[in-house]
C-alpha positions as CSV (number, residue, x, y, z in Angstrom):
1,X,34.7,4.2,5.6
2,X,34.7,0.8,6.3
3,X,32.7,-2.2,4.3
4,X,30.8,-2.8,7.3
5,X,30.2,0.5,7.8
6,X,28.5,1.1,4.3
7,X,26.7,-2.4,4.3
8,X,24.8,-1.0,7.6
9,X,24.0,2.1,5.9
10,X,23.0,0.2,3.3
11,X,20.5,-1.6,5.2
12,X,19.1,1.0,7.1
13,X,18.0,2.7,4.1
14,X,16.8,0.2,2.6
15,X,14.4,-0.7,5.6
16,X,13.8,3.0,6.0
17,X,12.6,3.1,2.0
18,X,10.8,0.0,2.2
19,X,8.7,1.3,5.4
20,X,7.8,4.5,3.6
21,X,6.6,3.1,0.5
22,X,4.3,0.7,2.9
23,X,3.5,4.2,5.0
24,X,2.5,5.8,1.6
25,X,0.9,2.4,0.2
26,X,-1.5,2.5,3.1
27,X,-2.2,6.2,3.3
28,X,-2.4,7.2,-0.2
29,X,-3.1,4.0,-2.4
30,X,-4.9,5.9,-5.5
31,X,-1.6,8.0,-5.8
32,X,1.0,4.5,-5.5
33,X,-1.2,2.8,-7.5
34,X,-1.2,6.0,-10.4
35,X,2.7,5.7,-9.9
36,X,2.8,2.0,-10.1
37,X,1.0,2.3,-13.4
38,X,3.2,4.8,-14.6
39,X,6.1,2.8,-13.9
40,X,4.9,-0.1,-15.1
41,X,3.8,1.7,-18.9
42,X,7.6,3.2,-19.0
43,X,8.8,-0.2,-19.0
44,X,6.1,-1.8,-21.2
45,X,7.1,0.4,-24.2
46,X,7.6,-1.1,-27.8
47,X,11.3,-1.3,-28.1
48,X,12.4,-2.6,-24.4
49,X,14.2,-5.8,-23.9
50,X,11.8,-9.1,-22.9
51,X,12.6,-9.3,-19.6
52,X,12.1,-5.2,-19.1
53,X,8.8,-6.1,-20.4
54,X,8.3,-8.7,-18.3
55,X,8.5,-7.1,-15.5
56,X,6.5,-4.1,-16.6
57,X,3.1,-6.4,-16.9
58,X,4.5,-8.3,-13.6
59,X,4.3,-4.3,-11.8
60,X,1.1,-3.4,-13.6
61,X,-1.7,-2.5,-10.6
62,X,-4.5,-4.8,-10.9
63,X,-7.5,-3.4,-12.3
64,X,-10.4,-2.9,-10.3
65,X,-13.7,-5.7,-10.5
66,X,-16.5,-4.0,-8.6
67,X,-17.3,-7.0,-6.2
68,X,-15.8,-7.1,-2.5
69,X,-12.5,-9.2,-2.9
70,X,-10.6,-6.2,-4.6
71,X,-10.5,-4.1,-2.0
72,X,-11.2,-1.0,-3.8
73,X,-13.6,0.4,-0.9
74,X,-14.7,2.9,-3.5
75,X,-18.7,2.5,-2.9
76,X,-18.3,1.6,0.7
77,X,-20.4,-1.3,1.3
78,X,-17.3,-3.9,1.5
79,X,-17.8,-4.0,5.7
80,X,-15.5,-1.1,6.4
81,X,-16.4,1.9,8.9
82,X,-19.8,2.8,7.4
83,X,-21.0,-0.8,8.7
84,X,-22.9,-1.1,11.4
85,X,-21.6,-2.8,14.4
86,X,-22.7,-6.3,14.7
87,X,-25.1,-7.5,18.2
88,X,-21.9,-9.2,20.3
89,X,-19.9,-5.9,19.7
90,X,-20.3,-3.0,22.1
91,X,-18.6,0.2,21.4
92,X,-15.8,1.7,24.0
93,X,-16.8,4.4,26.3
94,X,-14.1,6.4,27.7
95,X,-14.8,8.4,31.1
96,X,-12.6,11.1,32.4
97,X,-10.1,10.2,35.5
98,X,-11.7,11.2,39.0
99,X,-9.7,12.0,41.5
100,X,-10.1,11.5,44.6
């Protein structure tokens, strides 16, 4: 194999891992955010260099405030789908294709 051959697989998996941690970031945040936590406790633990520490508190998910600008979406009144629609906005109606 080839350098350039091994840098290009290199980068296609990178870009694939990087586009299925956003996948499972957007479709499953409470479990990345329970294995973001966990990650970052392993590398808070008494004992671990500075920087290893550092970056542990750096990785550590943000906790929850209860107003809007979090983004937990846990009690649903943060304007997602449960809103209702405002007066300019009319919803799409889809009819079936006639032929003719």
């Amino acid at each position: 194999m080839t350098v350039g051959l091994v840098a290009q697989y290199a980068v296609i998996a990178l870009l694939v891992a990087a586009s299925a941690a956003y996948t499972l970031r957007r479709l499953a945040p409470a479990l990345t955010t329970r294995w973001q936590a966990g990650v970052a406790r392993t590398l808070q633990r008494p004992g671990r260099a500075a920087l290893v520490r550092r970056i542990g508190r750096a990785l550590q998910p943000r906790a929850a405030t209860g107003d809007c600008g979090d983004g937990c979406g846990t009690c649903g009144s943060c304007g997602t789908a449960s809103a209702a629609p405002r007066e300019d906005e009319q919803p799409l109606t889809f009819h079936p294709h006639r032929r003719p």
